[in-house]
N, C-alpha and C positions, 0 to 999 in steps of 0.2 A: 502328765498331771502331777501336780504334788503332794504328797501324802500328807504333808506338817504344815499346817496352816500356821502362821502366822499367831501371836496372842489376842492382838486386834482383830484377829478374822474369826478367829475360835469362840471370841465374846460374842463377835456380831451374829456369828452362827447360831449361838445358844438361844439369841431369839427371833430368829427367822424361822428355823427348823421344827417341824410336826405343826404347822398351817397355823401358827400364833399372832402371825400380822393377818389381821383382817380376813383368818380364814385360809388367805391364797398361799399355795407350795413357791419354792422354791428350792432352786437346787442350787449346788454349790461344782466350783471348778467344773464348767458347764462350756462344752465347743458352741464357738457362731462364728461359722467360716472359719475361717483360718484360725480364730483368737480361743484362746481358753479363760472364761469370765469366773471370778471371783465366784460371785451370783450371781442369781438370774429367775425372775420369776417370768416364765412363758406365757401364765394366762393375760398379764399384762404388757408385756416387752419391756420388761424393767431389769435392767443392768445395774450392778452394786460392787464397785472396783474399792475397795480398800488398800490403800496407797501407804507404802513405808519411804523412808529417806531419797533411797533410789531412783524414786520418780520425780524429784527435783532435778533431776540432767535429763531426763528421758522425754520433755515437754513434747517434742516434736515427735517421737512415736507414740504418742498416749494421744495427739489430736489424732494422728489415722488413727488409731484404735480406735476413735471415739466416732469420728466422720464416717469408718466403714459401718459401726455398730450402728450409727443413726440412719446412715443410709439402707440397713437393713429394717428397719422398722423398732428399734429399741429408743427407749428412752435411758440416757446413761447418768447415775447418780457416782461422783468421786470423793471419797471422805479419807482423810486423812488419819493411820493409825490412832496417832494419840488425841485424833477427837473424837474415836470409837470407846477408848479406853479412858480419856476422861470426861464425856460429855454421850455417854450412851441412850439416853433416853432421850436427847435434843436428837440422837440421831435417825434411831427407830422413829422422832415425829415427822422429819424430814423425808422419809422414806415411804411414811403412813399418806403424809400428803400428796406424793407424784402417783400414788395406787389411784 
């Protein structure tokens, strides 16, 4: 697990964490199977991958990431740093609407 999140992840955390979206927890750097998830809220099977540069070559391992998550029963939300960091309230509604 990693200890330093990200500043995109750090933001996004500041309004996930102590049940701010609609009540429901979430948790962060959270296992399902094999993968270790950004976040993750269990009462819903909501997966929240916060994506830096990196994952522009990595297409083809982020769909299995996605296809095992979904074949587990999550729903998987992927946002990009800097539209965490510039567009954070479009993105908390995005996140408000798949709950």
């Amino acid at each position: 697990l990693r200890k330093n999140l990200t500043d995109a992840e750090q933001t996004l955390w500041q309004q996930l964490r102590f049940r701010q979206v609609l009540g429901l927890k979430f948790r962060r750097q959270h296992p399902v199977g094999a993968y270790i998830c950004d976040f993750v809220c269990l009462e819903k099977a909501l997966v929240i991958e916060v994506d830096g540069s990196q994952h522009a070559t990595a297409v083809a391992y982020d769909k299995r990431r996605d296809d095992y998550l979904r074949a587990s029963g999550y729903q998987v939300l992927r946002f990009w740093n800097n539209e965490v960091l510039q567009n954070l309230e479009g993105v908390v509604a995005v996140i408000t609407e798949h709950l």
